[in-house]
SERO-4910 file (N, C-alpha, C, O; in steps of 0.05 Angstrom, whole numbers):
BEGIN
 pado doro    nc1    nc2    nc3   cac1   cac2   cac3    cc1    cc2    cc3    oc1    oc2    oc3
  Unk    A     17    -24      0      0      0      0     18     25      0     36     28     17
  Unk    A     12     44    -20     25     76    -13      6     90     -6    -18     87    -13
  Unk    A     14    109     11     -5    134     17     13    168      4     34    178     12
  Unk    A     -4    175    -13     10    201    -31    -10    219    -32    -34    217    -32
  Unk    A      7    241    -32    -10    269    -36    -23    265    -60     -6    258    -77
  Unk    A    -55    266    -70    -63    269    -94    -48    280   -114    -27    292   -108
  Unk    A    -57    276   -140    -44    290   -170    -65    290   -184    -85    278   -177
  Unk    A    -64    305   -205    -85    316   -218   -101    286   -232   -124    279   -232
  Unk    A    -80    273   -240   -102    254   -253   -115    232   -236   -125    212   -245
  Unk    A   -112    240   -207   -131    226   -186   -162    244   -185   -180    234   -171
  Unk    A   -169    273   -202   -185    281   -199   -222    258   -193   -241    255   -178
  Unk    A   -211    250   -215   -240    234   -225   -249    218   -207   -273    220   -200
  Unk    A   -235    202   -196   -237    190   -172   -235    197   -147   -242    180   -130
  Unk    A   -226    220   -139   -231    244   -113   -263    249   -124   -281    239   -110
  Unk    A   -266    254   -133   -297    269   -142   -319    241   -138   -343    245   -131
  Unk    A   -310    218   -142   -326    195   -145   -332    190   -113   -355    192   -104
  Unk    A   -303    180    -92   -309    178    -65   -329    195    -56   -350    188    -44
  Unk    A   -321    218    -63   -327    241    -51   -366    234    -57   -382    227    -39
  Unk    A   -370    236    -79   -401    217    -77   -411    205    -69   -436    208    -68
  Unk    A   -398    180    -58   -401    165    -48   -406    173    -17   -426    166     -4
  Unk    A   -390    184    -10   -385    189     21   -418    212     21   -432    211     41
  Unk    A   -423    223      5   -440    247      0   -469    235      9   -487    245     23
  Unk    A   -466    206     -6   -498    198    -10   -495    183     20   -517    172     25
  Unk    A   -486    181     31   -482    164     63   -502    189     85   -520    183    101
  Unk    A   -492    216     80   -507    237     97   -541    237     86   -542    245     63
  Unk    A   -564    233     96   -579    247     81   -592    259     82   -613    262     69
  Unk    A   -575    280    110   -584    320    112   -565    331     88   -563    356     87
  Unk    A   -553    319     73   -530    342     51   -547    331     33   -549    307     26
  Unk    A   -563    354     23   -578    356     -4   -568    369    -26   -579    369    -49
  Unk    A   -542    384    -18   -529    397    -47   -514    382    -63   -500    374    -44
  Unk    A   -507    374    -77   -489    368   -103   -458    368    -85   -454    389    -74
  Unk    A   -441    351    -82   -417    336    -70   -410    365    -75   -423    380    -90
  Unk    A   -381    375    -54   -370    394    -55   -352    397    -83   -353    417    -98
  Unk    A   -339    376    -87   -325    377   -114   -330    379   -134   -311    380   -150
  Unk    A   -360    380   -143   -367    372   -157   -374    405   -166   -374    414   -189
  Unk    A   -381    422   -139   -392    450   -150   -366    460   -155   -365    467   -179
  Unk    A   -342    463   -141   -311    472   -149   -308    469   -173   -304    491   -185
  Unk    A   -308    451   -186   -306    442   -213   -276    433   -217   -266    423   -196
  Unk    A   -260    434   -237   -235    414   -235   -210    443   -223   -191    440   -207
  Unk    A   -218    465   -234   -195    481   -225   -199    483   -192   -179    485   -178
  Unk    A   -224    483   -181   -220    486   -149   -208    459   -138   -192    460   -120
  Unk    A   -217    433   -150   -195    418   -142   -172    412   -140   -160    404   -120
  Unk    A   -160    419   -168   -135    429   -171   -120    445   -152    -98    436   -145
  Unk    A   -129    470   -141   -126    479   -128   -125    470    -99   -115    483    -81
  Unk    A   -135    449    -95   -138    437    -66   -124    406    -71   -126    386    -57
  Unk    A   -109    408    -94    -97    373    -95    -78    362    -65    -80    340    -53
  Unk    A    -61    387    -59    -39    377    -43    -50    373    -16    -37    360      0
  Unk    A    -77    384     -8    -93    373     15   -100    343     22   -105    329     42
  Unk    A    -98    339    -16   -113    304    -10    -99    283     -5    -80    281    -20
  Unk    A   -100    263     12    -77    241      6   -101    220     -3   -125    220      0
  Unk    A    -80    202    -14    -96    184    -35    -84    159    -18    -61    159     -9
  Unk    A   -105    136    -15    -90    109    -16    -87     89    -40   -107     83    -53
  Unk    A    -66     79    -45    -60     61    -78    -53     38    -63    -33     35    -48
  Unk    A    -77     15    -70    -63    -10    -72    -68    -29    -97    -89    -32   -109
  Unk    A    -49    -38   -102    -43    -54   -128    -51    -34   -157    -65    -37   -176
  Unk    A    -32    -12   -147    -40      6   -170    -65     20   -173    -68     36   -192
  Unk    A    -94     16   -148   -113     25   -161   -116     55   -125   -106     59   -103
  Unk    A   -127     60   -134   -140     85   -112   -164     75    -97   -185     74   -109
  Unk    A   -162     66    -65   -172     56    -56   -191     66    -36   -213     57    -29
  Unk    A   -170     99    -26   -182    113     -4   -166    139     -8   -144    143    -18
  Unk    A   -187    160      5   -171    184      7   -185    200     38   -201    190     54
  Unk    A   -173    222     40   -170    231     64   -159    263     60   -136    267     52
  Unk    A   -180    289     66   -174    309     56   -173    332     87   -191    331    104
  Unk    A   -154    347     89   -136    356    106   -138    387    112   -124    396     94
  Unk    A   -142    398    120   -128    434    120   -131    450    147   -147    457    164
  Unk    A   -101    452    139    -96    468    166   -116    491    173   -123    505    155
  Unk    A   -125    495    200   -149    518    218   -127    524    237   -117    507    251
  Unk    A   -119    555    236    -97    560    263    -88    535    270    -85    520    251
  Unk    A    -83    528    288    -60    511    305    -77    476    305    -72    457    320
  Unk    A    -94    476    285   -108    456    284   -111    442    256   -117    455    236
  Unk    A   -107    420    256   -107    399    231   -134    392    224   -136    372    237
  Unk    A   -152    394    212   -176    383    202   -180    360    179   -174    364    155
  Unk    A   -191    337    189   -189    319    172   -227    317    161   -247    323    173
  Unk    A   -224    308    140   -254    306    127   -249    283    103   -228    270    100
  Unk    A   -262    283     94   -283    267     67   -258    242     74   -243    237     56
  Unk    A   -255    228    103   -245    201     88   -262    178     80   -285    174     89
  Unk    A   -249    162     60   -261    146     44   -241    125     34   -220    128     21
  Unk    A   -257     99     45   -239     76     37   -261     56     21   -282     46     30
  Unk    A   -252     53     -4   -274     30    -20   -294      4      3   -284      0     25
  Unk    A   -310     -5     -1   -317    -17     16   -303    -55      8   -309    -74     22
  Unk    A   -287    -56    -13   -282    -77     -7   -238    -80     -4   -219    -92    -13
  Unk    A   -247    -58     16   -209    -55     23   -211    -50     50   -188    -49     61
  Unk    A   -240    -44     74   -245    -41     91   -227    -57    101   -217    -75     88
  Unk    A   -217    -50    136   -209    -73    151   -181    -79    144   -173   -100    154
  Unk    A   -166    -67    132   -149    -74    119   -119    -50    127    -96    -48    119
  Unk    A   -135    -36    145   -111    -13    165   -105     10    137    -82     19    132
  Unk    A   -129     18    120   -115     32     98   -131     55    115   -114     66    129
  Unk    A   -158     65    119   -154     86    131   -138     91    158   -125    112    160
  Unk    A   -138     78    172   -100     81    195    -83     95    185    -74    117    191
  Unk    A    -77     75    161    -50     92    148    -54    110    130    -35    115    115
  Unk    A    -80    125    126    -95    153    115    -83    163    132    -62    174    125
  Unk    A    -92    164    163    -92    191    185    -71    190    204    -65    205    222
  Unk    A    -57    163    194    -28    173    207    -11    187    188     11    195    197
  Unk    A    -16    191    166      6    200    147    -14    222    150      3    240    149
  Unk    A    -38    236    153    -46    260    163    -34    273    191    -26    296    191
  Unk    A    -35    258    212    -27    263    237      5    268    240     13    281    260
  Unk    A     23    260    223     45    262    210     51    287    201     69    300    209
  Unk    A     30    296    176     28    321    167     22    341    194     41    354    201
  Unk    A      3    344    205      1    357    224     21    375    245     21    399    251
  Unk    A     40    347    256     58    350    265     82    373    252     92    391    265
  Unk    A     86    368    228    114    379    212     96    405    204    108    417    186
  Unk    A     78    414    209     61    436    201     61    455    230     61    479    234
  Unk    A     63    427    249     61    456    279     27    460    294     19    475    312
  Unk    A     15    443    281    -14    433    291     -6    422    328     12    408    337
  Unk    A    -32    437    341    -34    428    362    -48    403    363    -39    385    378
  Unk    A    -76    399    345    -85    382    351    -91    370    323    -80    380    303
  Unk    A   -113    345    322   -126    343    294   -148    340    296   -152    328    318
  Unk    A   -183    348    277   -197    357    299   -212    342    267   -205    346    243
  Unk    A   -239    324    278   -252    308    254   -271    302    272   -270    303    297
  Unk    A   -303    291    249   -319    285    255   -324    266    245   -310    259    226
  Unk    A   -340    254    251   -352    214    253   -380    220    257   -389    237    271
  Unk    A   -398    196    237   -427    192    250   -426    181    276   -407    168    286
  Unk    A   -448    186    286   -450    163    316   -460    137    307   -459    119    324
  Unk    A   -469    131    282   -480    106    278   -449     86    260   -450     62    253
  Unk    A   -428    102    256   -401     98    242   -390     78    262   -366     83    261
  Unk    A   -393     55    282   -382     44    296   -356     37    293   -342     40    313
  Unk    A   -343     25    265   -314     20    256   -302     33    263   -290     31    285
  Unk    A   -301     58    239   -291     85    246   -294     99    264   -281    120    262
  Unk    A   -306     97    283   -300    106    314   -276     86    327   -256     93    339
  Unk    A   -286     54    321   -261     44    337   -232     46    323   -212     43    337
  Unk    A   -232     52    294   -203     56    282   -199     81    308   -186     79    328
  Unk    A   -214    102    299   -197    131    311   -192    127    349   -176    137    364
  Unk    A   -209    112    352   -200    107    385   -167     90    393   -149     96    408
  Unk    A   -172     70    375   -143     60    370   -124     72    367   -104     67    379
  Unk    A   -125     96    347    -99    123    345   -103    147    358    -94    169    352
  Unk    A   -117    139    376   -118    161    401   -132    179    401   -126    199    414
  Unk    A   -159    178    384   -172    199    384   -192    195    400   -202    173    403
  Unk    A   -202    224    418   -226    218    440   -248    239    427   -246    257    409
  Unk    A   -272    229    444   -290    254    432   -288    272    450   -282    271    474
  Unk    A   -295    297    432   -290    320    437   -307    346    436   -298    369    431
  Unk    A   -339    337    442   -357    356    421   -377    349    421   -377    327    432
  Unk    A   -400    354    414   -423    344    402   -430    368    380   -431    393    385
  Unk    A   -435    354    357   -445    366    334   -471    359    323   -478    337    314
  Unk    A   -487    387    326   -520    388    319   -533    400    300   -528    423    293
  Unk    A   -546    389    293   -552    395    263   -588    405    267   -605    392    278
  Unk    A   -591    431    256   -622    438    252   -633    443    220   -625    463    207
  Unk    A   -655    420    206   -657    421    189   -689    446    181   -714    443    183
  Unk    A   -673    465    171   -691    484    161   -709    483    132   -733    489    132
  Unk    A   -703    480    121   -716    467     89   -741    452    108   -758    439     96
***
């Protein structure tokens, strides 16, 4: 497995997870973030993304940006049949990595409560909760 900063011709498939992960919420009624950016706002946000490659193909990604003294992680996404397999681990330690060499105090992400896995991955790499995040649907 490698874990690498996106490149442009990972666009198509950043935009695809990113769908994927999109249709999982279903209070987000707008059109995937990437999708309204269009390819130059991606572009512009490539070096945020890290990508996971196994056996040559793009498996998971994990998108990043520094807030003051804080690391923010979002849209990760691991195919569903590479689950289990320590590839998002080795997403957010090569984020938590970044963080570090950036001067981040902390790294600061959200999880469904119904996400059980992905709560126990991030408990395993030391993440605690920190928060409660509430949502009021006006529409």
């Amino acid at each position: 497995m490698l874990i690498r900063v996106a490149k442009e011709k990972d666009i198509a498939k950043l935009v695809e997870f990113d769908q994927k992960l999109y249709t999982l919420h279903e209070n987000l009624k707008d059109p995937h973030p990437l999708a309204k950016r269009g390819q130059k706002g991606i572009t512009k946000r490539l070096t945020r993304y890290l990508v996971a490659e196994l056996n040559g193909q793009i498996v998971g990604t994990l998108y990043f940006k520094k807030v003051a003294r804080y690391l923010v992680v979002s849209h990760i996404w691991v195919e569903d049949c590479c689950r289990k397999q320590g590839i998002g681990a080795a997403l957010l330690k090569t984020a938590i990595k970044i963080g570090k060499e950036k001067g981040c105090k902390s790294i600061k992400l959200t999880v469904r409560d119904v996400n059980t896995d992905a709560k126990e991955m991030y408990s395993k790499l030391g993440f605690v909760p920190g928060g409660v995040l509430l949502f009021l649907d006006i529409e």
